[in-house]
C-alpha positions as CSV (number, residue, x, y, z in Angstrom):
1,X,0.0,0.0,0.0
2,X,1.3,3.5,-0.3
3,X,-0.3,7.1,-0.1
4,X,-1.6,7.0,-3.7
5,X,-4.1,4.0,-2.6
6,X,-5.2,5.3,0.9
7,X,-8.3,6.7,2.0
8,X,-8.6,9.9,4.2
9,X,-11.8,10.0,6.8
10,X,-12.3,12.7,8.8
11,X,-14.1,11.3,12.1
12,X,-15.8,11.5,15.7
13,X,-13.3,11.1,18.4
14,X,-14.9,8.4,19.8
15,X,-15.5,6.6,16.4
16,X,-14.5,2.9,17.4
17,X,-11.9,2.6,14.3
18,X,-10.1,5.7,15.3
19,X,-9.9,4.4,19.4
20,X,-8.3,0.5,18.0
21,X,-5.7,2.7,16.6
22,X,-4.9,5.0,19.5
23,X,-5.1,1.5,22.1
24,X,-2.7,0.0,19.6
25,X,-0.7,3.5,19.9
26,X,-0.8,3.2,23.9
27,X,0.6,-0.4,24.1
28,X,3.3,1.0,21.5
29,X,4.0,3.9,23.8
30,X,4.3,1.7,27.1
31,X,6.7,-0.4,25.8
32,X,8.4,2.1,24.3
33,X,9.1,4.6,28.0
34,X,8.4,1.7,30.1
35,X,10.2,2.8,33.2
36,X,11.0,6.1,31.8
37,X,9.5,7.8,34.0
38,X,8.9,7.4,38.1
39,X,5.4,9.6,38.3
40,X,3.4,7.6,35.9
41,X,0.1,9.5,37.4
42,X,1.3,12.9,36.2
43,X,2.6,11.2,32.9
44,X,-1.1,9.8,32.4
45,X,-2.2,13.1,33.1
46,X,-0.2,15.1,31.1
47,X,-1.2,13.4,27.9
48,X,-4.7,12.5,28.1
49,X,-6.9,14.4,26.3
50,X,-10.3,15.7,26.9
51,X,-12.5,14.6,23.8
52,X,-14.2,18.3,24.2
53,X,-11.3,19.7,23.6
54,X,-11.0,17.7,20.1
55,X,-11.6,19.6,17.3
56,X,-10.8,17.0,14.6
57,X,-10.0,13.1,14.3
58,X,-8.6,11.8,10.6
59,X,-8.2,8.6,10.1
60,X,-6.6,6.7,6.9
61,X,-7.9,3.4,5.4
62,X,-6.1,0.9,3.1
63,X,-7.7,-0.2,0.0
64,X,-10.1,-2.5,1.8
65,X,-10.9,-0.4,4.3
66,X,-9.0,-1.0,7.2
67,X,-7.5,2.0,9.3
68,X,-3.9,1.8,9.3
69,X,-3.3,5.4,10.4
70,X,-4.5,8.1,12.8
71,X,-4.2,11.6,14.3
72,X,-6.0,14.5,15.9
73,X,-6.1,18.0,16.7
74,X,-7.2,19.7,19.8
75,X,-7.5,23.1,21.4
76,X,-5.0,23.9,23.7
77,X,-5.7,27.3,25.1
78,X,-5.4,29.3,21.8
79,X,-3.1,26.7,20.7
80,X,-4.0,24.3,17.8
81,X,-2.2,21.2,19.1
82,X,-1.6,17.6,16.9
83,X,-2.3,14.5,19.1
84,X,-2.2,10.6,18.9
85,X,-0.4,10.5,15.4
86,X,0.0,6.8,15.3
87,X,0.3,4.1,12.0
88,X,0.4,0.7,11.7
89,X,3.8,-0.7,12.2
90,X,3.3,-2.8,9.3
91,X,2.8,0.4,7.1
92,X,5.4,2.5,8.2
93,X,7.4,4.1,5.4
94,X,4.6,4.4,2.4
95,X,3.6,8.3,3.0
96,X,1.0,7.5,5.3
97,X,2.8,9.9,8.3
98,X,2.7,12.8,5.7
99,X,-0.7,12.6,4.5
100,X,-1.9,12.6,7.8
101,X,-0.1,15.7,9.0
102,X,-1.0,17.1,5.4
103,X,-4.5,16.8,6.1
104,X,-4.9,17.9,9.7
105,X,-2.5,21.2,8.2
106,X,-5.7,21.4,5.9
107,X,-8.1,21.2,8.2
108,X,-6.9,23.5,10.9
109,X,-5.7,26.2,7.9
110,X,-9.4,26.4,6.8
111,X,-10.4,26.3,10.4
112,X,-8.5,29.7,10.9
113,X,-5.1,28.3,12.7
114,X,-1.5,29.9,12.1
115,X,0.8,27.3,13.7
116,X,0.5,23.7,14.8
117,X,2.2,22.6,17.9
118,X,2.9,19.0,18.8
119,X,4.9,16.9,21.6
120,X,6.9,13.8,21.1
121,X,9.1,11.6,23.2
122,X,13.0,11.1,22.6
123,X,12.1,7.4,22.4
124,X,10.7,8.0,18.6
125,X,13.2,9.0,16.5
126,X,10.9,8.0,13.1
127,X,7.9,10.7,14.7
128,X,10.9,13.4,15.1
129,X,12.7,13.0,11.4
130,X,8.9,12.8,10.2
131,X,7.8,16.0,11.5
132,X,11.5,17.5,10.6
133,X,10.9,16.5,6.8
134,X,7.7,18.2,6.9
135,X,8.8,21.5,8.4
136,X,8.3,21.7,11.8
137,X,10.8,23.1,14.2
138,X,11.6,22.8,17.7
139,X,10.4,24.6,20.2
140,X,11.1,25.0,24.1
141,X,8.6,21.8,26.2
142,X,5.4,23.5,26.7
143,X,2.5,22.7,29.0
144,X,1.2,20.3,30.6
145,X,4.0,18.5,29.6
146,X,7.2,20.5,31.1
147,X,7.7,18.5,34.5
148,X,5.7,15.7,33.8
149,X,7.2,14.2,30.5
150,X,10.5,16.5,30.7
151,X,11.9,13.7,28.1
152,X,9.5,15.5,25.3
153,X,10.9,16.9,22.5
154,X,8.2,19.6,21.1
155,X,7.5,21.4,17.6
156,X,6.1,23.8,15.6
157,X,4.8,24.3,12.0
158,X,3.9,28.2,11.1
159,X,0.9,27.4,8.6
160,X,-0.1,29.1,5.2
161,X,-2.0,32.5,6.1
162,X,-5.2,31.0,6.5
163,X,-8.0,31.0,4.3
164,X,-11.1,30.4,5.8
165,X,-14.4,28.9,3.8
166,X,-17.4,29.5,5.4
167,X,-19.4,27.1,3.5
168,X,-16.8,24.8,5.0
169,X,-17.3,25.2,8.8
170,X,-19.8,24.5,11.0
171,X,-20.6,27.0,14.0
172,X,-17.7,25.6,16.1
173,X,-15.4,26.0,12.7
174,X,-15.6,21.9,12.1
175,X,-15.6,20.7,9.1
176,X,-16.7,17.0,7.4
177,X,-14.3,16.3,5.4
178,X,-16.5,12.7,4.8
179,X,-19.3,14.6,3.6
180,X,-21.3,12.7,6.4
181,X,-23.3,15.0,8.8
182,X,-22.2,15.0,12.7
């Protein structure tokens, strides 16, 4: 599979495809820090999200359908934040990181947004030179994340001036990128 024969689907934070893919991402992610750090509470805490704070969820789908590949953005205070980027491990390396960040780049550009800010662990050095290829910079540790996960490495992508279609967002600036109504 490659990018060419992918699917993108924007869709509900809680839609079940989109939460397989982030519970494969957390079983990833333990293994990955396990032991890393000794305040796993505030770690927990530090990177959950609240899913009324999601503003979109994109998933991406193989040829038959099956999701291979996810991420999200939230609010963070005025801050337009990627989350929970995450693709199979069998499908790494076919373009599937870079359409994802291309379309959540899309979406939050119509949606009115100027930068995108993410944060990362030094345990995932194909996440860093991903996000390095596609422009993003780093940027000081940022909250919640400064003394809680003081192993993340952060960055930032200054967006395209925005240009933002009305006809395109709902009254919370969503948009369906499905063409299914939410």
């Amino acid at each position: 599979m490659n990018s060419a024969s992918a699917t993108v689907e924007e869709v509900a934070w809680d839609d079940p495809r989109a939460a397989a893919l982030r519970a494969a991402m957390s079983v990833e992610m333990q293994a990955r820090y396990a032991g890393r750090s000794e305040n796993q509470d505030a770690v927990r805490a530090a990177i959950s999200v609240d899913p009324a704070d999601m503003v979109s969820t994109v998933i991406v789908s193989d040829q038959d359908g099956t999701p291979v590949a996810h991420a999200a953005l939230r609010r963070l205070g005025a801050e337009w934040e990627v989350k929970r980027v995450i693709v199979d491990a069998d499908r790494r390396g076919q373009g599937l990181g870079r359409l994802l960040m291309a379309a959540l780049e899309d979406i939050a550009t119509r949606r009115g947004a100027t930068r995108l800010i993410l944060q990362t662990g030094d345990r995932q050095p194909d996440a860093v030179a991903l996000y390095r290829r596609l422009g993003y910079t780093e940027i000081p540790v940022y909250q919640p994340y400064t003394d809680a996960v003081p192993f993340s490495l952060c960055f930032e992508k200054v967006l395209a001036a925005p240009v933002i279609d009305p006809d395109d967002a709902d009254d919370r600036g969503e948009r369906d990128l499905s063409g299914a109504a939410r």
